[in-house]
ChimeraX commands (.cxc) that place a marker at each C-alpha (Angstrom):
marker #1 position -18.27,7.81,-8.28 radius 0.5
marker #1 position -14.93,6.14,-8.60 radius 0.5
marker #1 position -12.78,6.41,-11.90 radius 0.5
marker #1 position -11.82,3.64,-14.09 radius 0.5
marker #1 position -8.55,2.28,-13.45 radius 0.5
marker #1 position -5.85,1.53,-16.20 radius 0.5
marker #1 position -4.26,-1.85,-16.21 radius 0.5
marker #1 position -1.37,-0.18,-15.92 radius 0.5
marker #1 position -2.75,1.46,-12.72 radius 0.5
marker #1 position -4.23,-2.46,-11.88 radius 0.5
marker #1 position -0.77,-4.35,-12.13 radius 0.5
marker #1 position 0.82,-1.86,-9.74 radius 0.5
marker #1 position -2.05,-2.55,-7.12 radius 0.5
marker #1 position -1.47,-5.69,-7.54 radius 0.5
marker #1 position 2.33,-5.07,-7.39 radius 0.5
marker #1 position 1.53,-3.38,-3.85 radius 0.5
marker #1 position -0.33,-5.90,-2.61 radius 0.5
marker #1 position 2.17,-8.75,-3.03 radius 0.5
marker #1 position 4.36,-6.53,-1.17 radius 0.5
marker #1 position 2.36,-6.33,1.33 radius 0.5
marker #1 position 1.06,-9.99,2.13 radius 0.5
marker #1 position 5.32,-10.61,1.84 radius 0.5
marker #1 position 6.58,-8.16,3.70 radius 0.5
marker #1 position 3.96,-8.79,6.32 radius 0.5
marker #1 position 3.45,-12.80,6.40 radius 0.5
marker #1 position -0.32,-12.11,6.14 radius 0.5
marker #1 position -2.04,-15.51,5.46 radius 0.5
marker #1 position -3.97,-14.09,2.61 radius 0.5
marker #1 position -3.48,-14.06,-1.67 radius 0.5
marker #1 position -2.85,-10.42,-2.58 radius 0.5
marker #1 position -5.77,-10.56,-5.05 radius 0.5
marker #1 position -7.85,-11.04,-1.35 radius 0.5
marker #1 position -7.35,-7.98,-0.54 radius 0.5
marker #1 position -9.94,-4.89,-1.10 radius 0.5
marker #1 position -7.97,-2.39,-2.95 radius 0.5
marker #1 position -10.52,0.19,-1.14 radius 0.5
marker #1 position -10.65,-0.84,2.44 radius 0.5
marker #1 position -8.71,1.08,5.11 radius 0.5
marker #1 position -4.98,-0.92,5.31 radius 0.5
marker #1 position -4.81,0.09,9.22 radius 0.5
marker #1 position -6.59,-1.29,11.44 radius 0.5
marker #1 position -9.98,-3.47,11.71 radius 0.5
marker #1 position -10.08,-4.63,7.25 radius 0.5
marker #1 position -6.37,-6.21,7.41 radius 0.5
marker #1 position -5.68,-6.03,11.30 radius 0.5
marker #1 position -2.66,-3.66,10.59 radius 0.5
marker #1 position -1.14,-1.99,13.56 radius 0.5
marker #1 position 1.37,0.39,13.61 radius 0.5
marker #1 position 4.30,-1.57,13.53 radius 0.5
marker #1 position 3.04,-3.36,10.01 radius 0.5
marker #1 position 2.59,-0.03,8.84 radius 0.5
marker #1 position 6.78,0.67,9.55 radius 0.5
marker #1 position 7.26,-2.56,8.05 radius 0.5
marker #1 position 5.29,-1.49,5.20 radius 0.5
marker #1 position 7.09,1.46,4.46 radius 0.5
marker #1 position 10.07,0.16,4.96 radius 0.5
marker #1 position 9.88,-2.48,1.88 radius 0.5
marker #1 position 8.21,0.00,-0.34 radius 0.5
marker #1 position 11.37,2.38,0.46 radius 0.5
marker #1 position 13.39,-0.35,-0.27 radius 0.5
marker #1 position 11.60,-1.63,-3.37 radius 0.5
marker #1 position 10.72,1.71,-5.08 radius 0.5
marker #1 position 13.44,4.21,-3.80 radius 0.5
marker #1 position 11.73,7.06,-2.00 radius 0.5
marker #1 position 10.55,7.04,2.01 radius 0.5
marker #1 position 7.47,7.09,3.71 radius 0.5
marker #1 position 7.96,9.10,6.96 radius 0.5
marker #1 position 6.46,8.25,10.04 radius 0.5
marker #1 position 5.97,12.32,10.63 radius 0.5
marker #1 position 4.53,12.78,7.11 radius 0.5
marker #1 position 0.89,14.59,7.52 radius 0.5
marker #1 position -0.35,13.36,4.37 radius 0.5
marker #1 position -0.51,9.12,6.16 radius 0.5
marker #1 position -3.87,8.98,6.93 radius 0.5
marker #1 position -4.67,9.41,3.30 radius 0.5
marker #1 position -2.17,7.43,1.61 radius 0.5
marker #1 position -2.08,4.42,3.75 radius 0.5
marker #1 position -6.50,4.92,3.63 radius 0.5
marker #1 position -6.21,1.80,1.05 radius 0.5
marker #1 position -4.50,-0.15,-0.79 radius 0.5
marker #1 position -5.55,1.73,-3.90 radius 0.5
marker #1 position -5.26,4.80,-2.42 radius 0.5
marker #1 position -0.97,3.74,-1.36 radius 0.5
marker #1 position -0.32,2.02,-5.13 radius 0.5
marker #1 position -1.26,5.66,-6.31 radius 0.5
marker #1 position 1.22,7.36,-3.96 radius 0.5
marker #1 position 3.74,5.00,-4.72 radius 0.5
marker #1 position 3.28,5.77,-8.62 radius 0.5
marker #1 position 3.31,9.90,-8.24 radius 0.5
marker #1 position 6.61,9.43,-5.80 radius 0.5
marker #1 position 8.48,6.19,-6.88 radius 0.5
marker #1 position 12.18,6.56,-8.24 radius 0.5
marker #1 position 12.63,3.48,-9.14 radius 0.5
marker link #1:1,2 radius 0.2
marker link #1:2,3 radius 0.2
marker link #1:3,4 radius 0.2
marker link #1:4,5 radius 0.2
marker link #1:5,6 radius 0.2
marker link #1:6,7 radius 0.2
marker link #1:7,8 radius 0.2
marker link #1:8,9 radius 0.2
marker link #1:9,10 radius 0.2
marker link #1:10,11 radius 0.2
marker link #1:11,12 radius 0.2
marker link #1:12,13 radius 0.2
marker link #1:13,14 radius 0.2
marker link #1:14,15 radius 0.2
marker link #1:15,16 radius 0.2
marker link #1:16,17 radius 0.2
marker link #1:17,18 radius 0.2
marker link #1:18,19 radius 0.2
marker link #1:19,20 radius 0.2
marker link #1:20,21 radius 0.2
marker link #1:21,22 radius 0.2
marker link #1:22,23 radius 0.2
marker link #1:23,24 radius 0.2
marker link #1:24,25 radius 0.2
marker link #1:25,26 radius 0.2
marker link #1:26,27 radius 0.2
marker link #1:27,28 radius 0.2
marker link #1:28,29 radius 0.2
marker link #1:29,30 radius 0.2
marker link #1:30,31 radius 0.2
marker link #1:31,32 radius 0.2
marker link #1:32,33 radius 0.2
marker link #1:33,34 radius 0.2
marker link #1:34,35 radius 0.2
marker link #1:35,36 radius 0.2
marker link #1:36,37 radius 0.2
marker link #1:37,38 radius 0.2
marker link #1:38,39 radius 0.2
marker link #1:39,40 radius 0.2
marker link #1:40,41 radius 0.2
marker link #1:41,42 radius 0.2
marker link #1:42,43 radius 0.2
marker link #1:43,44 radius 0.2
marker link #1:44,45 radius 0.2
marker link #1:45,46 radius 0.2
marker link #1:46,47 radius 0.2
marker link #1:47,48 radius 0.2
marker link #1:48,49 radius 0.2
marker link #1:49,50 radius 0.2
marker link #1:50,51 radius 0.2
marker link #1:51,52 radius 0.2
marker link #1:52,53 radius 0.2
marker link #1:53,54 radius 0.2
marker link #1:54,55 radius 0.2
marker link #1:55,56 radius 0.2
marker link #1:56,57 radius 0.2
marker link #1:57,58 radius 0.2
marker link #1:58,59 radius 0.2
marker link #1:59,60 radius 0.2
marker link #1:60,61 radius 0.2
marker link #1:61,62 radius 0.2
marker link #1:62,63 radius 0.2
marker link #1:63,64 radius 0.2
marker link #1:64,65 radius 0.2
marker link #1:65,66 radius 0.2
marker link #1:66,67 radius 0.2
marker link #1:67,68 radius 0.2
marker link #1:68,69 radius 0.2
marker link #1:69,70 radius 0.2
marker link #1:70,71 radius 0.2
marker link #1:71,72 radius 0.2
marker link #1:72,73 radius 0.2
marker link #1:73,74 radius 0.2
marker link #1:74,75 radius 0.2
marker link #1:75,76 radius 0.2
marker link #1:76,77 radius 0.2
marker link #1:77,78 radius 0.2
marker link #1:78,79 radius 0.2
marker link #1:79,80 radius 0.2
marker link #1:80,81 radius 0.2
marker link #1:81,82 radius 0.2
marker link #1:82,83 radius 0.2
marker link #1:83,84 radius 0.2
marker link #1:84,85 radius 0.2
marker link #1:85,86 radius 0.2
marker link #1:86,87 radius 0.2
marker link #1:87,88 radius 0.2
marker link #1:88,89 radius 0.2
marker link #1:89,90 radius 0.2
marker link #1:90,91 radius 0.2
marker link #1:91,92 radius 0.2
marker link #1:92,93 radius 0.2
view
C-alpha cells in the first residue's frame, strides 16, 4: 500500500516532471506522466542517453550529481516519484 503524499511532496513531482518533458523535448504535459511508471525504457521510451540528459539538468537545477556508476540507479530513476524523492533527500539547492 502506497503512502499519502504531501503537497509539498506533489509540487516537487511536478517540479521533476517539467524538468523532464524540458530537458528532454518529450511531446507530452508533465501532469501526463505516471509518477509510478518506470522512467527508462518502454512507459516514456527513455534510453540511456535521456537518462544523462536527465541527470545532467537535475545537477544543474538542484546542485548535487547523479553518477552514471552510482549502484543505487535502478531504484531512483524506477519512477518519477521514486527520482522527485531522491532529489528531495540529496538536493542542495
Amino acid at each position: 500500500m502506497s503512502m499519502p503524499s504531501s503537497s509539498a511532496d506533489d509540487a516537487l513531482i511536478l517540479e521533476v516532471a517539467q524538468l523532464l518533458v524540458t530537458a528532454l523535448n518529450l511531446e507530452l504535459a508533465p501532469e501526463e506522466i505516471d509518477r509510478d511508471a518506470p522512467l527508462y525504457g518502454d512507459e516514456l521510451g527513455l534510453d540511456s542517453i535521456d537518462i544523462l540528459e536527465l541527470a545532467l539538468a537535475v545537477s544543474k537545477k538542484y546542485g548535487f550529481q547523479l553518477r552514471a556508476d552510482d549502484e543505487n540507479n535502478q531504484a531512483i530513476y524506477a519512477s518519477l516519484r521514486a527520482l522527485a524523492r531522491h532529489i528531495a533527500e540529496h538536493r542542495t539547492v
